[in-house]
N, C-alpha and C positions, 0 to 999 in steps of 0.2 A: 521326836527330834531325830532326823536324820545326819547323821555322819558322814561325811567324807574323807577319807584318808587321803593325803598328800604324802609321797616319799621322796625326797630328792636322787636324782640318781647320778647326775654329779655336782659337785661343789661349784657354786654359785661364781664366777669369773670375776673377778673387781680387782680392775688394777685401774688405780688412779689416777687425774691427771699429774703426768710426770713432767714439772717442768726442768728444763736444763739448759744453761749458756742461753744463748739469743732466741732458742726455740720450745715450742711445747708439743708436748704429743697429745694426739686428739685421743682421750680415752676410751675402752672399749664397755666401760663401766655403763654408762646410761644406757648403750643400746640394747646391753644382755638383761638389765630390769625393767627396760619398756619393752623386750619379746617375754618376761617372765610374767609383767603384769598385762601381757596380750593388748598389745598395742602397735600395731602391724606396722602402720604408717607411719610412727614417731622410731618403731623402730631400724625401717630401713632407713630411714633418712641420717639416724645417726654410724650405723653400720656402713651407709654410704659416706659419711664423712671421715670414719677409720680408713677404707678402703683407701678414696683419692687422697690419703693425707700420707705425704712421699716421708715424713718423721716418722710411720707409724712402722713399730717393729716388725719385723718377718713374720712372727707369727700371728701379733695381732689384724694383720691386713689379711691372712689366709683365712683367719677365724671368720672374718667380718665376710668375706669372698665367698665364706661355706653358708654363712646366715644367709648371705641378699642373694645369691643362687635357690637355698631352698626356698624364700619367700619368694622369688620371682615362679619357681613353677610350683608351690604347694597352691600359694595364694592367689597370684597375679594371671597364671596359665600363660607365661612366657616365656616359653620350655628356650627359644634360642637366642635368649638373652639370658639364661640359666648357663647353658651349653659353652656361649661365647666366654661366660667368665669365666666356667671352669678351664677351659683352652689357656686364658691368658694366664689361671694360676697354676697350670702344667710348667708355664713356662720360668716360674720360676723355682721349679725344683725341690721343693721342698715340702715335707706332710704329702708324699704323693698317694701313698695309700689310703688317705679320705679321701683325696680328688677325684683318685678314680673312680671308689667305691660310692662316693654320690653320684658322680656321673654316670656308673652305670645304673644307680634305682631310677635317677629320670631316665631313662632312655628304654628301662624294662617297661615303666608307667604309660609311655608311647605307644609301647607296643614295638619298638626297634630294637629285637634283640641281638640280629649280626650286628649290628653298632656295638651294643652293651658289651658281647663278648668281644668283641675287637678290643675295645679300650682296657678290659679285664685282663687278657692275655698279654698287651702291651704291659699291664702290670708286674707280672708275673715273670717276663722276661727280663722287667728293667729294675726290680726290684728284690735284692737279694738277700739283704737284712731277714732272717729268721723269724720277727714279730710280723714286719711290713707282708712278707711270702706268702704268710700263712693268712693274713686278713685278705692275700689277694687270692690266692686258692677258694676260698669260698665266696668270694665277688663272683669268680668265674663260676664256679660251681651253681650258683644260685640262677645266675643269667640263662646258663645252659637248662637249668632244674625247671625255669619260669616257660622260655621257650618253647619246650619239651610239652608240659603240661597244658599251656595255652595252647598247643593246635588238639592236646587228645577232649581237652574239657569242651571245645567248639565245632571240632571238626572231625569224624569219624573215619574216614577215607586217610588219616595218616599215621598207621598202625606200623606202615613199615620203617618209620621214620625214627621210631623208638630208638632201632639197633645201631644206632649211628655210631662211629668214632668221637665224638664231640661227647657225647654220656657216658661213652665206657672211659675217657679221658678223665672227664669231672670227675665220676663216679670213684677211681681208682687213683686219683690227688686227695680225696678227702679219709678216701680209704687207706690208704698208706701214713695219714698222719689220723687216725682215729683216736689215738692215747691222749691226743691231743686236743682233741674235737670231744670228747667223750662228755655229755652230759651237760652241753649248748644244745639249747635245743634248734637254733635257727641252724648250725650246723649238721645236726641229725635230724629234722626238717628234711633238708639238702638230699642228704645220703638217703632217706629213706623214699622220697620223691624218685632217686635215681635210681635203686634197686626195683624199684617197683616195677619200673620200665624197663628193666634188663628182665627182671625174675630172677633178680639174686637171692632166693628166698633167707641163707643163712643169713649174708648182708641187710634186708627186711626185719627178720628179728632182731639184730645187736641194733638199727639204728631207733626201734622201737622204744627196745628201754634202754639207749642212751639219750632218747628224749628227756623220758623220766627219771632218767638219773640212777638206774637202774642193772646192777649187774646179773641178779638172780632174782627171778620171780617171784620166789615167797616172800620179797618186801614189798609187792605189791598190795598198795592200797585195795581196802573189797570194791571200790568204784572202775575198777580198772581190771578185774582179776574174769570177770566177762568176756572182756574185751579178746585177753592174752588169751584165753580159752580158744576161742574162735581163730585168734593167729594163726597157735599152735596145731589146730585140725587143720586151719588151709595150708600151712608151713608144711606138715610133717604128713600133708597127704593119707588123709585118714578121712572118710565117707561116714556121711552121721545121717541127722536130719536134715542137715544143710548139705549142699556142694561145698565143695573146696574155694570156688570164688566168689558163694555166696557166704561163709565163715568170712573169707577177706575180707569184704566188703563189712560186711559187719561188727568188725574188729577196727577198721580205720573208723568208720564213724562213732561207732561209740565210744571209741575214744578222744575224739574232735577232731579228726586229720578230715573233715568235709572234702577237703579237695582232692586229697588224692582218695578217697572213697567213688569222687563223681571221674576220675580221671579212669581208676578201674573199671568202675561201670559203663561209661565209652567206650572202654575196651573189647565188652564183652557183650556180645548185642543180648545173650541171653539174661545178663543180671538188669539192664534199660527194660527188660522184659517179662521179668520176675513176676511168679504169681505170691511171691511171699512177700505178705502185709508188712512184715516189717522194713522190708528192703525199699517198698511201697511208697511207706511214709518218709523215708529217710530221703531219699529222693525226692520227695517235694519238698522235706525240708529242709536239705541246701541249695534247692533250687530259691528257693525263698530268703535263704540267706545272700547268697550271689544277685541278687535282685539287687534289693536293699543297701548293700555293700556301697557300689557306687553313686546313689542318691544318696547314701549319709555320708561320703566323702566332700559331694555337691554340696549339703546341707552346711557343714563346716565350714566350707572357702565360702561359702553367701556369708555364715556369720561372721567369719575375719573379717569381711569387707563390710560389715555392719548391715548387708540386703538381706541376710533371712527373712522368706515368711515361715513362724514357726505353724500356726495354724494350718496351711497347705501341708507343711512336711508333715505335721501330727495326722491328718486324713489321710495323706499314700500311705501311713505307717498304719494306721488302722485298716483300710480299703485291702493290703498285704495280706499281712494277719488275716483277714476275716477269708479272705482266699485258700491261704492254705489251712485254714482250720475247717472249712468245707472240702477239700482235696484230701484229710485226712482217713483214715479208717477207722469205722468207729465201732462196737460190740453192738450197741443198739441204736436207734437214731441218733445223727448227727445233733448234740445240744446245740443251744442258740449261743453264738460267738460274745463272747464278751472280753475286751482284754483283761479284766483281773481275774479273768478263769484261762484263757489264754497262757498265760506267762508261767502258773506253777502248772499245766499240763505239757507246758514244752521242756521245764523241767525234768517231770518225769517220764517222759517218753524218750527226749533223745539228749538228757544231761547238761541243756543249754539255760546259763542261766542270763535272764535278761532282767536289765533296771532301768528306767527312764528317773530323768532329775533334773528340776529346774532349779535354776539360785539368778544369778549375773545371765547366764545362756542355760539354754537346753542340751540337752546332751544323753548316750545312751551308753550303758556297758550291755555288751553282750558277749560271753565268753564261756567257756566248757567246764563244769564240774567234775573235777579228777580227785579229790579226798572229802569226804564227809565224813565226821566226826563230833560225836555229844560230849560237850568239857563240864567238870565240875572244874570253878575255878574258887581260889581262896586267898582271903584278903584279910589281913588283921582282924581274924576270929569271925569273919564272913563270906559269905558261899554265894556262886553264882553262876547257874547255870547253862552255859552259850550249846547254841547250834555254829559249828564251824565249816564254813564249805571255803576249799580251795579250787579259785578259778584261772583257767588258763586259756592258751587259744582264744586270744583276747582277739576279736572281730572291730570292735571295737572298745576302745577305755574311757569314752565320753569326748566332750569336744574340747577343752582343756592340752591332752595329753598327745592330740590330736596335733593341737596346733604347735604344741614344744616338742613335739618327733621326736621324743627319747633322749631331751634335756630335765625334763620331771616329768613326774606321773601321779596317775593315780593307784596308791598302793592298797586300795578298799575300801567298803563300803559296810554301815546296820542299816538295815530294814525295819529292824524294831531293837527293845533292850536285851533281845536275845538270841540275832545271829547275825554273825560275821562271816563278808564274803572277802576273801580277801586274794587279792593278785598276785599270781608267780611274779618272782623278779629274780629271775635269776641272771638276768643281765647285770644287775648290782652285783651282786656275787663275784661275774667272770669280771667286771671291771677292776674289780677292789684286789681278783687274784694276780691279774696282770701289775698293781700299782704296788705289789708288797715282790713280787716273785721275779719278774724285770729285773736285772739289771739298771738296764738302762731309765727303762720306769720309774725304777725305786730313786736313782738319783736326781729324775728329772723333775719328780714328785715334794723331794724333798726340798731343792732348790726353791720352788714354786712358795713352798710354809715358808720357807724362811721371806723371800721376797713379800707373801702375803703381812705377814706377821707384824712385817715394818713399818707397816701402815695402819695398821689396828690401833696405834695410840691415838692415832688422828680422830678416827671415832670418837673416841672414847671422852676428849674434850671438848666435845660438843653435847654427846648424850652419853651419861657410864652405865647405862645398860642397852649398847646400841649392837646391833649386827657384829661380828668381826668374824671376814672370809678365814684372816688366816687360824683363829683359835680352831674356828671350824673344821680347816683342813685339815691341821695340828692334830686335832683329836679323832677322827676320822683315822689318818694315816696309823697315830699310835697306837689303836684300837683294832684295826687289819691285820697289823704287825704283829700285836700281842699275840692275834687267835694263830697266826700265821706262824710264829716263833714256838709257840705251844705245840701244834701240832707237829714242826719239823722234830720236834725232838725224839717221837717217835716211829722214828726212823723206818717212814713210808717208802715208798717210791716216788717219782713225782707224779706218776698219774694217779695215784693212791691219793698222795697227799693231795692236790687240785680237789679230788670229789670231796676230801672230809672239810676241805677249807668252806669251799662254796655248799656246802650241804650244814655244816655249823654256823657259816653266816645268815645262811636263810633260816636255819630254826630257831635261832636269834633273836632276828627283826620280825617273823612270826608272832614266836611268843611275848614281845613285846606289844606287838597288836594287839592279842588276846588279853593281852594285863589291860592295857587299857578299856576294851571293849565291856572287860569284863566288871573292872570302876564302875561304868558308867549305870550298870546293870546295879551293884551294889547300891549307889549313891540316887539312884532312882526311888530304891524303896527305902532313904531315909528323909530326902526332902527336895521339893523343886527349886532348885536353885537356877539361877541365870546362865548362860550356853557359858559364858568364859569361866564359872566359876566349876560348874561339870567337865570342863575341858582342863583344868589347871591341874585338879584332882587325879583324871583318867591319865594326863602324862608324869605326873609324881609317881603312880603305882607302875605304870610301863617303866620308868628308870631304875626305880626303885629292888623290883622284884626281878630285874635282867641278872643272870649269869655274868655278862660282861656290860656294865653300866654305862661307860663312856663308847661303846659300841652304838647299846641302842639311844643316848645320848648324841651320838655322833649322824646316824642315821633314822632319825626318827624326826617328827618335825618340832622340834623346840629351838635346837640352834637354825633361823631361819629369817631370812631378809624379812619379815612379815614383825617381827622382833615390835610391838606398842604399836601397829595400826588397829584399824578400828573393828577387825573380826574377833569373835572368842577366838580363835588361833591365837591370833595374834597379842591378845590381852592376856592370853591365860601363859604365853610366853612372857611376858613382859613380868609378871610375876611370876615367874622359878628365877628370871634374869635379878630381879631385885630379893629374891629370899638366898641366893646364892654368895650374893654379893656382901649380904648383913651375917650371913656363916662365914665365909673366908674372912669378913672384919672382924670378927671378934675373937676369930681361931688361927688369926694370921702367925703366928708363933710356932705352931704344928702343921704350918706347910713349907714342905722343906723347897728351898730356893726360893723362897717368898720376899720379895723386894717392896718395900711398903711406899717407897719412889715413885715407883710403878704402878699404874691405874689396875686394880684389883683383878674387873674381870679378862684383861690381858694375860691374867696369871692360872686362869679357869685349869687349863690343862696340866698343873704342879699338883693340882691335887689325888691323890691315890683313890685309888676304886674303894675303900674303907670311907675314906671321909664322903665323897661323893655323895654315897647311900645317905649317911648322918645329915649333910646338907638338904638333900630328899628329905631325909625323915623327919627335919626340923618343922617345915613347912606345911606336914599333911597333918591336917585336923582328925581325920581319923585314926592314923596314928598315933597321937597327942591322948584322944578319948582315955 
């Protein structure tokens, strides 16, 4: 049985129809769960009735303006009917730093990058606000970073073009707020694309391991510690068995920076030139990856649109493959291509790990191994032992995560009952940092649960164990907050504080993976049970066994619109939703603010991280044993 892991990465939008005096507003509700339940056409058409509907709030017609722009150019490829609405929702002044910051990804995607930065820089001039600045500093930085690299990755004759004004600009906007930036990776991404190009070699190292999160090397993972090796020699200008640009080179790729490893290697006609096998194969295999890159973007918008052929796509995918597994170097004759010998030898040669997976659609992850690690894990007096690889540099996340751009994702994958792959997300992190550390966030946050919340009964008289956006946000926010209040109290810095927030979030929702994964491996060798009833179990022991309960409660998939449909997901929610509901009945006494008036599971989030676990622990049969 293969696994899929779902992680939300923001809170599901549902604000209801609101009706008032003579008029209604046209909800934004259906169209955010027909893009959730990938349903392209039903979804713009309702996004387009938010849009022309003159009752619909300010912010909900921007929302709706952001939706049917990226559907017109993710899906449709109608970049200036994309373009034009961004224009009309310039004009109305508001959220302008998502406008522009989508408007410039289509426009980089074009390939019109004076555009891109035009509109980045207009941002940057017209928007002064402290949070808005700084998202538009890296708009601009990026545009300049994408630029830059696209003529060195295409074009060799434009080496002089690195030194510009326009890089040493970006470069030195992102660098003046690094404390800031410190340990985003798209933001050190950014910085390290632009040092590269200057040969800021010190700037190079910090923006390294501020990818990783990383202030001093020796918490380097052993998957990584290769890598900094080779930095370090081409950094620190020290002659080995390598050159200094062949260490570089070597050190970006093996740690998945692909592109700017192929951007250095254009640089330098001698490393395109390399007699060393290693540099060799790496080079075929991002060329390989850059191939494939944009036929599996193609392959995606076919399937939004329902044309995919997957059999065509599966042939180029194989016909690739079998290409560059012949272009490889090999000790003694080239073996005969297969892909299930393929996929664990591109593992171990250049840390890339690839999964195909079919369910509803087809789909691919292929992304870079930065931590491997062997777990013993233990579960009410049972032991279970996982292979753990964390994967980053996600190429792709499958077609799913594809189509929601960074509204959910796929937060991992098993292969078998004994290893988990599972995906950085550290974009969850930086969001949740901003929603608790804000000001303005946190109030704006807060308003939002309360408006959600008011609506939650409604639910709930219809089905009492149905969805509710606002418990969900409720517990989310208070669960951010806690880790978020815990940690101020010793008395960081704020860039201190930021890395322990977002570095304890993540090993969090980690180790809740792992609890789960690690069920599933337990519960395997006591009996075959049915996919919901493997799946109820593996998310009882992820709640169960977390540090912070209503954390990985809050971010894991149990609280989830999926809530009694017809997947194990969804069933195996539907019971913790009904074992939850028959513990707070019976223990309704011992939860403090408990209104018995009040529909039960409205009340979900009154309960303490004490009782929680107890409600957990009511329900697990092995626990019970």
């Amino acid at each position: 049985m293969i696994h899929s892991l779902k992680i939300q990465v923001i809170s599901i939008l549902f604000l209801f129809f609101n009706c008032s005096g003579a008029f209604c507003q046209t909800s934004i509700s259906p169209a955010y769960t027909a893009y959730v339940q990938i349903d392209p056409s039903k979804a713009y058409q309702l996004y387009g009735a938010v849009w022309e509907d003159p009752s619909s709030s300010n912010a909900d017609r921007l929302e709706a303006g952001r939706m049917l722009s990226k559907m017109e150019w993710l899906f449709y490829q109608n970049v200036k009917e994309a373009i034009s609405r961004l224009s009309k929702m310039e004009e109305m002044g508001s959220e302008l730093d998502q406008t522009y910051a989508l408007w410039s990804r289509i426009l980089i995607s074009q390939n019109r990058y004076k555009e891109a930065i035009n509109i980045t820089q207009r941002g940057l001039n017209e928007l002064k606000a402290a949070d808005q600045n700084l998202k538009m500093i890296i708009a601009f930085a990026h545009a300049v970073n994408e630029k830059s690299k696209y003529l060195m990755m295409n074009n060799e004759e434009v080496a002089d073009k690195w030194n510009s004004e326009e890089i040493k600009s970006a470069l030195d906007l992102v660098g003046q707020n690094f404390d800031h930036f410190f340990g985003d990776p798209l933001a050190s991404k950014i910085m390290l694309g632009l040092a590269l190009q200057l040969d800021q070699k010190e700037t190079i190292r910090k923006a390294w391991l501020s990818y990783f999160r990383l202030k001093d090397s020796d918490e380097l993972a052993p998957t990584l510690k290769k890598s900094f090796n080779y930095l370090t020699q081409s950094l620190d200008q020290k002659e080995g068995k390598l050159s200094q640009r062949e260490a570089l080179f070597l050190s970006l790729a093996g740690s998945g920076f692909y592109e700017e490893a192929l951007m250095i290697a254009n640089k330098y006609a001698d490393l395109k030139n390399s007699s060393n096998e290693n540099i060799q194969d790496y080079l075929s295999w991002i060329s390989y990856l850059l191939r494939i890159k944009p036929k599996l973007d193609d392959f995606y918008r076919q399937t939004a649109l329902g044309k995919e052929n997957r059999k065509l796509f599966k042939k180029y995918l194989t016909d690739e493959s079998k290409k560059v597994w012949l272009a490889l170097n090999w000790e003694d004759k080239t073996p005969k291509f297969r892909m299930e010998s393929f996929i664990p030898e591109v593992k171990k040669r250049f840390g890339t790990v690839i999964r195909t997976y079919t369910n509803q659609y087809f789909g691919i992850h292929i992304g870079h191994a930065i931590d491997e690690q062997i777990l013993m894990v233990e579960q009410h007096g049972r032991q279970a032992k996982m292979q753990y690889v964390k994967v980053d540099h996600m190429l792709s996340n499958g077609y799913e995560p594809w189509f929601w751009d960074g509204k959910l994702t796929h937060g991992g994958w098993v292969n078998s009952t004994t290893s988990i792959f599972q995906v950085r997300l550290t974009d969850l992190a930086l969001k949740s940092w901003e929603r608790v550390h804000n000001p303005d966030e946190r109030k704006k946050r807060i308003q939002r649960i309360e408006d959600r919340k008011s609506k939650d009964e409604g639910y709930l008289k219809k089905n009492p164990y149905s969805y509710l956006p606002g418990i969900h946000a409720s517990i989310r926010f208070k669960s951010i907050d806690q880790l978020y209040q815990s940690l101020k109290k010793k008395d960081y810095s704020e860039s201190e504080l930021k890395v322990k927030f977002i570095a304890s979030m993540e090993r969090i929702i980690d180790f809740g993976v792992i609890q789960h994964e690690a069920r599933h491996a337990i519960d395997k060798e006591i009996k075959n049970w049915k996919d919901a009833e493997f799946e109820f179990r593996a998310k009882l022991s992820e709640i169960y066994f977390s540090e912070m309960p209503f954390l990985t409660l809050g971010y894991g998939g149990v609280l989830s619109a999926n809530i009694g449909d017809k997947s194990a997901h969804g069933q195996a929610n539907l019971m913790i939703m009904k074992g939850l509901v028959e513990w707070m009945k019976k223990n309704q006494e011992s939860i403090q603010g408990f209104d018995s008036k009040i529909e039960i599971l409205a009340q979900l989030d009154l309960l303490s991280e004490r009782q929680l676990k107890a409600a957990i622990s009511s329900m697990d049969p092995l626990r019970l044993r």
